[in-house]
ZAMARGU-4260 file (C-alpha; in steps of 0.2 Angstrom, whole numbers, plus 5000, padded with zeros to 4 digits):
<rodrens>
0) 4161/4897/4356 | 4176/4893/4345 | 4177/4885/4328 | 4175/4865/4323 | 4195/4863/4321
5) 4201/4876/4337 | 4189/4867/4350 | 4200/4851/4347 | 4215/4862/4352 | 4208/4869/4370
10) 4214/4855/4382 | 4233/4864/4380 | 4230/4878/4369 | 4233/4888/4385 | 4248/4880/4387
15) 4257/4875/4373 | 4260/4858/4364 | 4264/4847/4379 | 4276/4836/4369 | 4292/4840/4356
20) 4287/4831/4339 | 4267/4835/4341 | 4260/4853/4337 | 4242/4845/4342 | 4236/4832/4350
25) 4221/4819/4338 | 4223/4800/4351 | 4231/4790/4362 | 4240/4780/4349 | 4246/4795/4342
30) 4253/4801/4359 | 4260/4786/4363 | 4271/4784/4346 | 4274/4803/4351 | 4281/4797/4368
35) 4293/4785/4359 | 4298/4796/4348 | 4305/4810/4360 | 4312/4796/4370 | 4322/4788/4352
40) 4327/4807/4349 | 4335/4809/4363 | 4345/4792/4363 | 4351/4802/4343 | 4343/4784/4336
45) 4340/4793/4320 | 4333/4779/4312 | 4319/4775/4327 | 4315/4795/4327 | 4311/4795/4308
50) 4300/4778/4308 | 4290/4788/4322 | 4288/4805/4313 | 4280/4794/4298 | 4270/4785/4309
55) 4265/4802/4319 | 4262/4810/4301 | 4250/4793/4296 | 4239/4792/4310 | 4238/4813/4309
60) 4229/4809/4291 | 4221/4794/4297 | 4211/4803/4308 | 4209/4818/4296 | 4202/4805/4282
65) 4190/4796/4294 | 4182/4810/4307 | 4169/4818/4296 | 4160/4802/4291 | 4165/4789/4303
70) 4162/4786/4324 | 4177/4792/4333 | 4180/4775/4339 | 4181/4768/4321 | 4196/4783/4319
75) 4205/4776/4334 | 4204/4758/4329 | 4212/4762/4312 | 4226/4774/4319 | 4231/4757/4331
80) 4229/4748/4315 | 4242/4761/4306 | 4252/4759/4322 | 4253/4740/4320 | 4257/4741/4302
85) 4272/4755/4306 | 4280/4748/4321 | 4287/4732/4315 | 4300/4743/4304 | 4307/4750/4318
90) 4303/4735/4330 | 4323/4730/4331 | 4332/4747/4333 | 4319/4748/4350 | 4321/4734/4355
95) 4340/4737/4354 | 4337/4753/4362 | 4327/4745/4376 | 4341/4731/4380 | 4357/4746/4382
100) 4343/4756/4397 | 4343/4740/4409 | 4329/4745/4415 | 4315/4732/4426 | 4305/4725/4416
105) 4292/4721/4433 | 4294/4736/4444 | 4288/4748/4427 | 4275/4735/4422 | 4268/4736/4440
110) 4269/4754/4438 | 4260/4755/4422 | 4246/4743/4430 | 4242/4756/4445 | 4244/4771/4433
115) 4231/4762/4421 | 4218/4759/4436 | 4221/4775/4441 | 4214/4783/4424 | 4200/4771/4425
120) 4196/4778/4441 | 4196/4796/4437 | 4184/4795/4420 | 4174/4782/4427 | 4158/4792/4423
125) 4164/4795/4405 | 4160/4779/4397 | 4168/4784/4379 | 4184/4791/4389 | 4185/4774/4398
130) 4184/4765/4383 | 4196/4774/4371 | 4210/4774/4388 | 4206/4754/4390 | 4208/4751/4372
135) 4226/4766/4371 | 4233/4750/4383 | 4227/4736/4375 | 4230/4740/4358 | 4250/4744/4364
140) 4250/4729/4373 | 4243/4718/4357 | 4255/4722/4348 | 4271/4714/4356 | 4262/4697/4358
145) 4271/4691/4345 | 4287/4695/4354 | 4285/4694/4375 | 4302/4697/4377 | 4302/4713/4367
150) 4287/4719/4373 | 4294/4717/4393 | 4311/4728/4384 | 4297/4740/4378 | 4284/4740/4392
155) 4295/4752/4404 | 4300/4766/4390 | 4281/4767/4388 | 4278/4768/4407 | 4292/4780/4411
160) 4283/4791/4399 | 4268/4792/4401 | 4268/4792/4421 | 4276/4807/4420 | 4265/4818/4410
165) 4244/4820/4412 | 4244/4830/4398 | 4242/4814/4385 | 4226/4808/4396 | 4216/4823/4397
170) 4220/4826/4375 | 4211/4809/4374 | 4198/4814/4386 | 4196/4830/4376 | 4198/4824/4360
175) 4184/4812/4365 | 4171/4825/4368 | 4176/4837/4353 | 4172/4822/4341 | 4155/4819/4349
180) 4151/4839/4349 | 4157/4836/4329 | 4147/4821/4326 | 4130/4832/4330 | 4137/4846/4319
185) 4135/4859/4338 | 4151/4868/4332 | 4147/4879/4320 | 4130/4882/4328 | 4139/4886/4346
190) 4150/4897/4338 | 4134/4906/4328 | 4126/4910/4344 | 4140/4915/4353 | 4143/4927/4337
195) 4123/4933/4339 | 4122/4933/4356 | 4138/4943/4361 | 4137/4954/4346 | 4156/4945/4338
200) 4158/4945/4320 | 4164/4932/4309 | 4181/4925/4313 | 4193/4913/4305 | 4196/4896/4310
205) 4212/4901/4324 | 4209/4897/4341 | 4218/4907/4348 | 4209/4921/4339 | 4190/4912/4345
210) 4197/4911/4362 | 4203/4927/4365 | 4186/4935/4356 | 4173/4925/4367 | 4183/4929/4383
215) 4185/4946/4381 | 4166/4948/4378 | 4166/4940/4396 | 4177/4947/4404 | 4188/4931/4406
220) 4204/4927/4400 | 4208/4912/4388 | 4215/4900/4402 | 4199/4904/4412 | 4187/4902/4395
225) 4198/4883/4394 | 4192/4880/4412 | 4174/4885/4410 | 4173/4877/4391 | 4178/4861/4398
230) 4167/4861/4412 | 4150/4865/4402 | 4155/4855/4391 | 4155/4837/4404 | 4135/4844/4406
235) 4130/4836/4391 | 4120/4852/4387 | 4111/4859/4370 | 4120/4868/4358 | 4103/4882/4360
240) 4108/4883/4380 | 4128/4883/4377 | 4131/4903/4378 | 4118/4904/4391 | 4129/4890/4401
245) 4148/4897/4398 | 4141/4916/4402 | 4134/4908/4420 | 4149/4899/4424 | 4161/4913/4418
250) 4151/4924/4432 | 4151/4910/4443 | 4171/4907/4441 | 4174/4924/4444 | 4161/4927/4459
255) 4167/4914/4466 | 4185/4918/4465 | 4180/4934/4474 | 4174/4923/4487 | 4190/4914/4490
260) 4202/4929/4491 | 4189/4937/4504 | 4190/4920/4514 | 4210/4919/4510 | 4210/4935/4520
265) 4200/4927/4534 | 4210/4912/4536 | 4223/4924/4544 | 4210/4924/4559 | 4202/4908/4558
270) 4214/4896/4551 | 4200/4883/4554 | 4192/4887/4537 | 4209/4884/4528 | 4204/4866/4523
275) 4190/4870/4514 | 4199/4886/4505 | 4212/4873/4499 | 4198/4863/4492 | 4189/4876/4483
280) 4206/4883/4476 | 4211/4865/4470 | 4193/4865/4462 | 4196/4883/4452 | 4216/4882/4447
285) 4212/4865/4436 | 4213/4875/4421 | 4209/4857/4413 | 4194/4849/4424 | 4188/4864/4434
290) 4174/4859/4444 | 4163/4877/4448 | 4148/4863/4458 | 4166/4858/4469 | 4172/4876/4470
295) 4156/4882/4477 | 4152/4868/4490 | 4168/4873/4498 | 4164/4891/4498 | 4150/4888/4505
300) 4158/4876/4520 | 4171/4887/4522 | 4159/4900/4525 | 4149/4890/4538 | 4167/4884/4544
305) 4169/4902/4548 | 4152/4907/4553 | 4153/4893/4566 | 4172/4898/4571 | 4169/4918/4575
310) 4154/4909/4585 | 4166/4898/4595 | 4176/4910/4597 | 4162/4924/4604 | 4157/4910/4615
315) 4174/4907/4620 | 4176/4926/4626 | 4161/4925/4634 | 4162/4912/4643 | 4179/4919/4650
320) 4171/4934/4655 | 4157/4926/4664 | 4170/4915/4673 | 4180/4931/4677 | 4165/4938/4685
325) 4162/4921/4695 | 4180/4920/4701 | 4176/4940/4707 | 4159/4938/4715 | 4167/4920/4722
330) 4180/4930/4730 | 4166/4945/4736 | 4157/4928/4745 | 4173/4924/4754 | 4174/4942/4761
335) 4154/4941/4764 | 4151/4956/4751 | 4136/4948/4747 | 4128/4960/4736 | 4144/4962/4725
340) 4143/4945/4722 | 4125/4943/4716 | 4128/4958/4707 | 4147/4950/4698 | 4134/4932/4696
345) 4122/4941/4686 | 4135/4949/4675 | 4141/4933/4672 | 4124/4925/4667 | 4123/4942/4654
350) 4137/4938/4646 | 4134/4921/4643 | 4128/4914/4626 | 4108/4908/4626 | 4112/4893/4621
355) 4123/4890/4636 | 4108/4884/4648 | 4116/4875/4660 | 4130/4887/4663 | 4117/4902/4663
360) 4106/4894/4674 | 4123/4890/4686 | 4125/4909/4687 | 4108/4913/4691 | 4108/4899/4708
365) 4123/4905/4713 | 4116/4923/4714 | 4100/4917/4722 | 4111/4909/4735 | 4122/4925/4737
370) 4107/4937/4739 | 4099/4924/4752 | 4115/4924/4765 | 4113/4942/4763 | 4095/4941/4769
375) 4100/4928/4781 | 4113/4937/4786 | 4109/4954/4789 | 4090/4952/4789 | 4086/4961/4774
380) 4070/4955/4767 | 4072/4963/4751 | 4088/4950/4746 | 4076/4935/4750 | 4063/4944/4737
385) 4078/4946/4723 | 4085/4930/4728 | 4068/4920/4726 | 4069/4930/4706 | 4084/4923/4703
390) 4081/4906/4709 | 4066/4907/4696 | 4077/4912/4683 | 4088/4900/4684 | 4072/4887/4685
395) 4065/4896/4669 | 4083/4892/4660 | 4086/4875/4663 | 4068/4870/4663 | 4069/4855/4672
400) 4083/4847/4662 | 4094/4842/4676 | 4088/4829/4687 | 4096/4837/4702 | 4100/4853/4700
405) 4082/4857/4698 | 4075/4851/4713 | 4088/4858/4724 | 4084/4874/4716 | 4064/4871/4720
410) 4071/4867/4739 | 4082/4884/4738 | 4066/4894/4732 | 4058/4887/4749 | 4070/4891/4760
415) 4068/4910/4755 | 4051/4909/4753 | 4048/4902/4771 | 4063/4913/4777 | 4054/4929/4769
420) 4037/4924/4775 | 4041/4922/4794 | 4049/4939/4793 | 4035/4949/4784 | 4020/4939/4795
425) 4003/4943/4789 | 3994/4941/4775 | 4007/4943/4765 | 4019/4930/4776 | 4005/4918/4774
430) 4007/4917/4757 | 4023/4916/4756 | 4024/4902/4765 | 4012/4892/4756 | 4023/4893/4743
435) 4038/4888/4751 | 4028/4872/4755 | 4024/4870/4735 | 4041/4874/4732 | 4047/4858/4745
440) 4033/4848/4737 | 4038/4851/4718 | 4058/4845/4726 | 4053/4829/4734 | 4044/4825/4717
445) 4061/4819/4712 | 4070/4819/4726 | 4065/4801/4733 | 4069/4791/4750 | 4075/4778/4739
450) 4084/4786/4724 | 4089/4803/4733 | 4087/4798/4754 | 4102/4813/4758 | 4092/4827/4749
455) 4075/4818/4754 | 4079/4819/4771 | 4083/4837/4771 | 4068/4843/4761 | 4057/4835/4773
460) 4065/4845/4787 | 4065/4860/4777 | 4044/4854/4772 | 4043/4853/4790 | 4050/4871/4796
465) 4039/4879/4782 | 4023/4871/4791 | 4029/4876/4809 | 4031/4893/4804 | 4016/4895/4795
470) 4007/4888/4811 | 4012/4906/4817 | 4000/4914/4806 | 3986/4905/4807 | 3973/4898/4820
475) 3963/4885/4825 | 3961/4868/4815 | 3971/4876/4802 | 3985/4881/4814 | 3983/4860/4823
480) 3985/4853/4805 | 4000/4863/4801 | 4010/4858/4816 | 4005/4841/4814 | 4011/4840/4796
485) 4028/4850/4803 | 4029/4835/4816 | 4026/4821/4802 | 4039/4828/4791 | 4052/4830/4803
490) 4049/4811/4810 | 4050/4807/4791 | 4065/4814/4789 | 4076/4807/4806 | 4072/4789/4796
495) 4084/4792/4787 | 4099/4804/4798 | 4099/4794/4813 | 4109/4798/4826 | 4126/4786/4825
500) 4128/4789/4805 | 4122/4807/4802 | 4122/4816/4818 | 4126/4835/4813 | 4109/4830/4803
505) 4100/4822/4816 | 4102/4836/4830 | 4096/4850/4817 | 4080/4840/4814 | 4080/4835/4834
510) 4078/4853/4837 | 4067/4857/4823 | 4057/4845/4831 | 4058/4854/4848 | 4053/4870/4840
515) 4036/4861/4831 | 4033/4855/4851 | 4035/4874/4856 | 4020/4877/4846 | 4009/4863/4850
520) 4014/4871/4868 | 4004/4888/4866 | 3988/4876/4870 | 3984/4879/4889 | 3982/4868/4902
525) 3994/4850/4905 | 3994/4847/4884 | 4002/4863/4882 | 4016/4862/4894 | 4019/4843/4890
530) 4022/4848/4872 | 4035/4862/4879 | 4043/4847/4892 | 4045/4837/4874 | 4053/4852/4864
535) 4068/4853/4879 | 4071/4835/4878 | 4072/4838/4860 | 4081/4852/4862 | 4093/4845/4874
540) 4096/4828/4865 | 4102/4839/4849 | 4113/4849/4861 | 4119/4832/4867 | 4129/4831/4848
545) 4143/4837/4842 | 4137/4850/4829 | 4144/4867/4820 | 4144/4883/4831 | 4130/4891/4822
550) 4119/4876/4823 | 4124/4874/4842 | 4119/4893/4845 | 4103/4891/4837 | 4098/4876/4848
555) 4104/4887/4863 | 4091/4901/4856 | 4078/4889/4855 | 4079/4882/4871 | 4078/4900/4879
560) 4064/4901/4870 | 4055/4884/4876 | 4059/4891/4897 | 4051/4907/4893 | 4039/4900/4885
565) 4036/4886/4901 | 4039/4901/4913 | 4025/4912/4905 | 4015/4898/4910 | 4023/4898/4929
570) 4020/4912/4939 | 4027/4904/4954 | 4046/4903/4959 | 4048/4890/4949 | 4045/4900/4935
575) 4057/4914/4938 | 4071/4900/4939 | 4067/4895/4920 | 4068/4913/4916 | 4085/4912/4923
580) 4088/4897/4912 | 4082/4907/4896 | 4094/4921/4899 | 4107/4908/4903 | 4102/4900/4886
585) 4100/4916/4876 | 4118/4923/4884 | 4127/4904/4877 | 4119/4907/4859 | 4128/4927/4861
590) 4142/4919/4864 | 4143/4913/4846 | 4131/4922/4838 | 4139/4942/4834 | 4138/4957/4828
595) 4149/4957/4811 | 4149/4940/4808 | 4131/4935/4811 | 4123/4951/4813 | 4103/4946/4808
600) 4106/4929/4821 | 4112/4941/4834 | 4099/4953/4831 | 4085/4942/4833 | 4092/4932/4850
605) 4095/4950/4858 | 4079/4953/4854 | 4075/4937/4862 | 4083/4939/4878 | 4077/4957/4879
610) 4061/4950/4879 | 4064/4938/4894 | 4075/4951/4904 | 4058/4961/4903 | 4047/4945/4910
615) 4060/4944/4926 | 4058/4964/4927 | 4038/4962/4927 | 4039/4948/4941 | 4047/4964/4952
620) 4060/4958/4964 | 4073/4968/4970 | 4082/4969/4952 | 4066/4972/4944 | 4071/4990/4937
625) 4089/4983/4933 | 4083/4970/4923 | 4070/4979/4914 | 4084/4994/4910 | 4093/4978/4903
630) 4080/4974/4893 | 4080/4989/4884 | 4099/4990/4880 | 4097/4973/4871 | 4081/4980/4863
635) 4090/4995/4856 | 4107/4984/4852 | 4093/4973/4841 | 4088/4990/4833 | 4106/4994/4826
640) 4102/4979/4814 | 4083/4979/4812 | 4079/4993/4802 | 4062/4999/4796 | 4069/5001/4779
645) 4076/4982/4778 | 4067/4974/4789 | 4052/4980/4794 | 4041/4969/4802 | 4057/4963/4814
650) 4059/4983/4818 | 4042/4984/4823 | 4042/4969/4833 | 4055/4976/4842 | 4047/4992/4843
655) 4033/4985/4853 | 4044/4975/4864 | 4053/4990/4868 | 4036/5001/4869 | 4029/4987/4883
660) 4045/4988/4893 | 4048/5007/4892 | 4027/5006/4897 | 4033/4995/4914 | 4046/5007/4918
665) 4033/5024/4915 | 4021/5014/4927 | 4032/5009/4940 | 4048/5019/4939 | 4054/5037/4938
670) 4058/5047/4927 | 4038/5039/4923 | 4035/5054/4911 | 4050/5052/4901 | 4046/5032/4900
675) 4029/5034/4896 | 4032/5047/4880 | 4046/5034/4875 | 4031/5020/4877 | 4021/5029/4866
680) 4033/5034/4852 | 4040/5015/4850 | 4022/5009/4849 | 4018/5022/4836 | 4033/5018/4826
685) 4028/4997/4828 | 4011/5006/4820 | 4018/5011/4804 | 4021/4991/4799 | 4009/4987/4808
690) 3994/4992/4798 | 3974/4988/4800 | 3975/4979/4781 | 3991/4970/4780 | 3993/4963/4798
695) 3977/4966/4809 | 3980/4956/4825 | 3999/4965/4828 | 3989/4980/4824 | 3975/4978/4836
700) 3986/4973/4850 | 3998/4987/4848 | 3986/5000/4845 | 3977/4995/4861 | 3994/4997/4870
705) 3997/5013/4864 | 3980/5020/4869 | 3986/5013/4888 | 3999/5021/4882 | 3994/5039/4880
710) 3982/5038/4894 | 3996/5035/4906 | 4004/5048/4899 | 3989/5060/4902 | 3985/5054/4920
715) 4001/5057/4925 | 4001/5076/4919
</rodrens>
């Protein structure tokens, strides 16, 4: 490394002497007198000055006499004894000195206390540093006891001193661990391997000269080979493992150096990392205690500082753009572009981090919700299919971590389901329904009457519609059960909206109620028609509310369905009048219900009252042919929404209704011909959803028509 006297020189080496009257520091004490000295020199005390200089010369040889065969702390204790036997011939001309500064004696001596704990603090792990610093005070304080008063004059040109200047400290420090290095005789054997190992030939004794050889073999500089020296040497490490120890750090000062200006360059983008750059800095530019372990840990967290900054800051972006694209398909749902917004949701559930579940999952309900109005609205049943996928998304995200957003999700998913299965029918309809009913059961696992009663109260009403309309598709026993269960849970969920504190609540339920009645009224005979009697009271008592338009319509539709129903039932003039009140019923709903604003709703209650216009027609009368020509305008305005393509099994369900009137017409009225060969192509379409497999009964029954159909058609020719 560096020879036996040069090593002692490498705490300032780098930097020059630190003080005028010393070329190189050996102790505290020696320090200390060289402290006084400067300040007596520049008060011109010659006298004062030359006392010092002897002093400074004697403890110089003291140390030089003693090192070599003595502990280190032996050397100090004779250099304070030196200084005690020096200072008394000089003692007056200070103490003179001291008197002309006026200085306070308790403000410096308070200073000099702090500065003392201070040291004591910082080598706190070096027990030799913290015993040669304790004794540098206590020796210089011992040696005024004779005299307190001169010692309080002396105490704050000593302070003054050497508060201003580290330099002294960190000589002792080093000074400290050069003496124990010499006392094991590592020196000269450091300095023969760094020779072998990095090919150097024998130098003299300079350090400067030992200095600049080993750092140019590692591509260091002397001031970085002060820094690395001093650090290996606090390791306490083998003279064997010395070179591999300083060529380790050397890289390691460098690389990480490298690191620092790459990160200083960063910091211009993420100032959050500027903390931990400061650090690492600090750590590297202490050419005296440079601390490569300290360096590194705040590399390494401003690294991870970084890495979770551009992270934030990804996040940040895009979370903005997933909001941008929910304030855009927010805006679509306003304007009732239904499909731009599911379409702007999902974008915004894409762009969002992973890890953002809740926010992810947000997007995801919001496009289920978006692509179900659009099925609702229009009667597309491919948006109820995508809807119900992205309701299952959003369930697969947040995996039941919310307490309520995941049951109203469940409820939402059972909605479309049982909105989806009442329009397919069949087989498939069926299904669907069954798992709108497990979707309604999943929801009121935590939606409870008493935690939850609100959304309790409307999952048994929307438990209840599920059952009803999966009465629809099934028969017998089965078909009972179903409507009974609808009836329990609607009766479940009017105890809790009651009439005088939820009543918007309470009518929907009251005619969900009448609708479940309809049902049980297909049964002949008294039973059946009670039922139907029930479902208008119901009906009627919902009606009786103040509720929204749409929700007032609806009741209106279902009321005109109960006196068609009730009139199917009555072939006697009694019967005709409730097919007047149908129609009347129907033409109330049409009065809210339209084409651009409710299209699917209008649709379906034109459908409706096409349906009893062609009852009344069928009765005969003298507006028999009027009102079955009625019929099929309302059929064929239903037709401009239901398509085959969108909503098939509503299309074909038309189809046949149109096909059965246009039959009446062909059978009773000219042109016959023309309204038979329009009979038999609207069955025939109903034909092509109505297939054998998928939905046999419609099948059967349509097919059959048909054949009567086309047989007509051939008779008449």
């Amino acid at each position: 490394m560096v020879g036996a006297v040069a090593w002692a020189a490498l705490a300032t080496a780098a930097e020059g002497p630190a003080l005028a009257v010393v070329a190189e520091p050996a102790s505290g004490a020696f320090i200390l007198a060289s402290q006084l000295g400067v300040q007596l020199q520049s008060s011109r005390n010659d006298e004062c000055a030359a006392a010092l200089h002897r002093l400074v010369k004697q403890a110089e040889r003291s140390i030089q006499r003693q090192i070599e065969n003595a502990e280190f702390s032996e050397a100090v204790r004779q250099v304070f004894q030196d200084f005690n036997d020096t200072f008394p011939q000089i003692r007056p001309s200070i103490g003179e000195l001291v008197e002309q500064w006026r200085l306070d004696p308790k403000s410096i001596a308070t200073g000099m206390m702090k500065k003392f704990s201070l040291y004591s603090d910082v080598y706190s792990t070096n027990h030799v540093a913290r015993q040669a610093i304790n004794s540098v005070f206590e020796r210089a304080v011992s040696s005024f006891k004779d005299d307190p008063n001169l010692y309080q004059k002396l105490e704050p040109s000593i302070a003054r001193t050497t508060l201003s200047d580290l330099g002294w400290l960190r000589s002792v420090v080093a000074q400290i661990q050069i003496e124990q290095h010499r006392q094991g005789r590592q020196t000269e054997q450091i300095l023969h391997l760094l020779h072998t190992k990095l090919g150097l030939s024998e130098c003299d004794e300079s350090p400067g000269a030992d200095l600049e050889r080993v750092a140019d073999a590692l591509h260091s500089t002397p001031t970085d080979l002060v820094a690395i020296l001093w650090e290996v040497a606090q390791r306490g490490i083998s003279a064997t493992q010395m070179v591999e120890a300083v060529t380790d750090a050397s890289n390691q000062l460098k690389h990480s150096r490298a690191e620092l200006r790459e990160l200083s360059r960063l910091a211009i983008e993420i100032p959050e990392i500027e903390s931990h750059i400061a650090t690492a800095r600090a750590a590297l530019e202490n050419r005296h205690q440079i601390d490569l372990a300290a360096a590194q840990r705040a590399v390494q967290a401003a690294k991870a500082e970084y890495g979770q900054a551009i992270l934030r800051r990804r996040r940040a972006e895009a979370v903005n753009m997933a909001r941008l694209s929910e304030v855009e398909a927010s805006m679509a749902m306003t304007r009732s572009d239904f499909l731009s917004a599911a379409s702007l949701f999902g974008e915004a559930a894409a762009a969002l981090p992973e890890t953002d579940v809740a926010m992810i999952s947000d997007q995801y309900f919001k496009q289920g919700e978006a692509l179900y109005q659009h099925g609702a609205r229009f009667g597309v049943l491919k948006s109820y299919k995508r809807a119900v996928d992205a309701y299952t998304k959003a369930l697969h995200v947040s995996k039941g971590d919310s307490i309520h957003d995941w049951p109203m999700t469940k409820n939402n998913v059972g909605n479309t389901l049982s909105r989806l299965g009442e329009r397919e029918g069949g087989a498939a309809g069926r299904q669907n329904l069954k798992l709108a009913v497990d979707a309604y059961c999943d929801a009121l696992k935590l939606y409870t009457k008493q935690t939850m009663p609100h959304e309790w109260a409307m999952v048994q009403n929307n438990l209840g519609n599920a059952y009803s309309k999966l009465s629809d598709l099934q028969g017998g026993a089965v078909r009972r059960k179903s409507l009974e269960l609808a009836v329990s849970a609607y009766k479940q969920a009017l105890t809790v909206n009651r009439k005088k504190t939820r009543p918007g609540q309470w009518a929907s339920v009251k005619s969900n109620l009448g609708n479940a009645f309809v049902r049980l009224g297909k049964r002949k005979g008294r039973e059946g028609q009670q039922n139907l009697e029930l479902a208008i009271r119901a009906y009627r008592a919902a009606l009786g509310v103040e509720s929204t338009a749409t929700v007032w319509a609806m009741i209106k539709n279902n009321l005109g369905n109960t006196y068609k129903r009730l009139a199917q039932l009555d072939r006697s003039k009694a019967g005709l009048k409730k097919l007047d009140r149908a129609i009347e019923a129907y033409t109330d709903a049409l009065d809210v219900y339209n084409y651009e604003a409710t299209p699917a709703d209008w649709a379906m209650t034109k459908n409706n009252l096409g349906t009893a216009l062609a009852m009344l027609g069928e009765r005969g009368g003298l507006n028999a042919e009027g009102h079955l020509n009625l019929a099929v305008e309302a059929f064929n305005e239903a037709l401009t929404i239901y398509t085959e393509e969108d909503s098939a099994t509503d299309w074909a369900m038309v189809k046949a209704n149109l096909g059965k009137t246009f039959y009446r017409l062909g059978t009773h009225y000219a042109p016959r011909h023309e309204n038979l060969k329009l009979a038999v192509s609207a069955f025939s379409d109903a034909l092509t959803v109505y297939t054998k497999q998928k939905m046999p009964a419609d099948w059967a029954t349509t097919d059959r028509q048909l054949r009567k159909a086309l047989k007509e058609l051939e008779d008449h020719k």
